[in-house]
N, C-alpha and C positions, 0 to 999 in steps of 0.2 A: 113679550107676553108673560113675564115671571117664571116660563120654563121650559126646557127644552122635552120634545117626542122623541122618544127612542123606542122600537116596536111598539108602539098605538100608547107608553106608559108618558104622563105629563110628568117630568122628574125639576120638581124643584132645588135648583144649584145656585140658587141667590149667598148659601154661606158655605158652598163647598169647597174645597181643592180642586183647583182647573189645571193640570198638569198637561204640556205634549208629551209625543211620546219618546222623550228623553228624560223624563223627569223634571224638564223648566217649567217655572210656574207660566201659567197662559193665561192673556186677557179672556175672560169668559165672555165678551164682547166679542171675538173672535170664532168662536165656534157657532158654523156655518151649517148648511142643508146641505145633504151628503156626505158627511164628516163620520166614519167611524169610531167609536168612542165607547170605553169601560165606564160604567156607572157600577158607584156602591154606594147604596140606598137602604134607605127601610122598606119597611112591609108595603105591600101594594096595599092601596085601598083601592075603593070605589065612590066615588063625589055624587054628590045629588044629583047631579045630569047626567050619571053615568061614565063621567069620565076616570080612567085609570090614573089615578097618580102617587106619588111619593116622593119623598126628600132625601134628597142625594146628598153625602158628605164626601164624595169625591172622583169628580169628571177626569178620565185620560183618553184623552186623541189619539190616534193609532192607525198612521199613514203606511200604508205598502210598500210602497217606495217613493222616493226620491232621489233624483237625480235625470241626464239629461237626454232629449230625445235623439236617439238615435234613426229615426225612420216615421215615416208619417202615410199611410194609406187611406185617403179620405173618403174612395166610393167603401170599402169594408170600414171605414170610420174604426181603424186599428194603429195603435201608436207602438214603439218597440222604445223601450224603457229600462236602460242595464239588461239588455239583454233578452228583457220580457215581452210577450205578448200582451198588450192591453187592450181592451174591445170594449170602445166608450158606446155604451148602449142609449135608446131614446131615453131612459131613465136618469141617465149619470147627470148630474147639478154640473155645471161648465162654471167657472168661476166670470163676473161679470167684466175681469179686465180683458180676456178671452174675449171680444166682444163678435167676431165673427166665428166662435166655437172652434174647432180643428183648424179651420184654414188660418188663423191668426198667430197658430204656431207654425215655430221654425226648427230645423234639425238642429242639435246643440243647445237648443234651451233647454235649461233645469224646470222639470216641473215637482207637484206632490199629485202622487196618486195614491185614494182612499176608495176601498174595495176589498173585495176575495177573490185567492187563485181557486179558479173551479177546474177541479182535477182533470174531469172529464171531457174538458177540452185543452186542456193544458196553457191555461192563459189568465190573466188577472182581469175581474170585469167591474171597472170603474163605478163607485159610486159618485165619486165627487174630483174634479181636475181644475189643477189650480195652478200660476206661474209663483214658482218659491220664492220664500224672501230670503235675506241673505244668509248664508251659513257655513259652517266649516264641515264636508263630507257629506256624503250620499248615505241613503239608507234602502235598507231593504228588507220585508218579512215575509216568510214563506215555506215552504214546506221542500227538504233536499231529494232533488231528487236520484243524487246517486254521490258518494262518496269514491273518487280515484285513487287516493293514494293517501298518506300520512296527510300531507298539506296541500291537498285539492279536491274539491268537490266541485258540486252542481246544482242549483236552481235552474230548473228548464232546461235548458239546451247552455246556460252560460255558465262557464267555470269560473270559479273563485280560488285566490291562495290565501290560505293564513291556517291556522290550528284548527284543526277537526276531532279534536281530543269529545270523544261520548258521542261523534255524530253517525246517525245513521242513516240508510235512505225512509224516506217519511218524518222525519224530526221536521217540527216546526222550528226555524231558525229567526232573529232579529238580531242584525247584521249593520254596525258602521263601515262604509268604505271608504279608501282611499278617492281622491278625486280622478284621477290619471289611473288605466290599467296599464300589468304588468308588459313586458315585451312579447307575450304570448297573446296577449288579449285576456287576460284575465284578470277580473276586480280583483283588487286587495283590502281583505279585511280588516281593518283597525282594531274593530273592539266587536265582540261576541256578547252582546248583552243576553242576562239571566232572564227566561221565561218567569212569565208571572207567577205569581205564587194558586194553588188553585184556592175557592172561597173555603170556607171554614162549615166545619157541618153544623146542619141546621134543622129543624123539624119540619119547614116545609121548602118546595123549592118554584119556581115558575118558568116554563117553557113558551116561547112567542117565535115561533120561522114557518119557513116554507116547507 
């Protein structure tokens, strides 16, 4: 339709930068319903039918994790994901190769889950689940929730090793891992990617959630 919706705005990306959330360029043919995603755009307008839009000069996807299912609960319709609680709700977009939704998955497959951890239950709740396509390493972003030692921490209840140099508990982390955990069971982190940069000051700003 010439644009994609992101909170109610119609953001035109016909000449933007489609980046995943590694920084590879991404077919914009590919970004799907459910799909969490940075947009930088211009100014909102308002169109003669009232509708919100604006032109974007650069889409970034921004999957929670990735990596493979360890556990499947399908009356709670909850998956366990590196370690995580996932809680695919009647809202979460299921990808169409998923054809029978949950029951189509198996333990040990890799999926991509796109969503937020909501603290308050301590679990990630899907917006969108999808069987991954090929790749090198798992990924993971989310918020620590306790640092152990020099080179061990915690997302949720799962330990990770690698460098924890600046982490604290509450730090939002985006995390490469290794594919295999360590002999304790814990993932190993490859690479610590840099948080985004925040926007740049502006004279006005726009707020759209729950």
């Amino acid at each position: 339709f010439g644009s994609i919706v992101v909170n109610g705005v119609h953001y035109d990306e016909s000449a933007a930068t489609v980046q995943d959330d590694d920084g590879a360029v991404f077919d914009r043919a590919s970004l799907a319903l459910g799909m969490v995603v940075q947009v930088n755009a211009g100014g909102v307008t308002t169109a003669n039918d009232g509708t919100l839009v604006a032109t974007a000069s650069a889409v970034r996807a921004n999957r929670a994790l990735l990596g493979p299912v360890s556990s499947i609960d399908l009356v709670a319709r909850r998956l366990t994901v590196l370690g995580q609680a996932v809680l695919v709700s009647a809202t979460t977009v299921i990808d169409g190769r998923l054809s029978n939704g949950l029951a189509s998955l198996a333990t040990g497959q890799v999926v991509e889950v796109y969503g937020y951890f909501d603290t308050s239950r301590n679990l990630y709740v899907a917006t969108r689940l999808a069987p991954a396509n090929g790749g090198s390493g798992y990924r993971i972003s989310g918020p620590v929730s306790a640092v152990d030692d020099g080179q061990t921490f915690r997302l949720g209840d799962q330990s990770f090793s690698g460098a924890t140099v600046g982490l604290s508990a509450g730090n939002l982390v985006r995390l490469n891992l290794q594919t295999s955990p360590d002999n304790s069971g814990r993932w190993v982190v490859s690479a610590q990617r840099a948080e985004d940069k925040p926007p740049a000051d502006r004279e006005g700003a726009r707020l759209d959630g729950l």
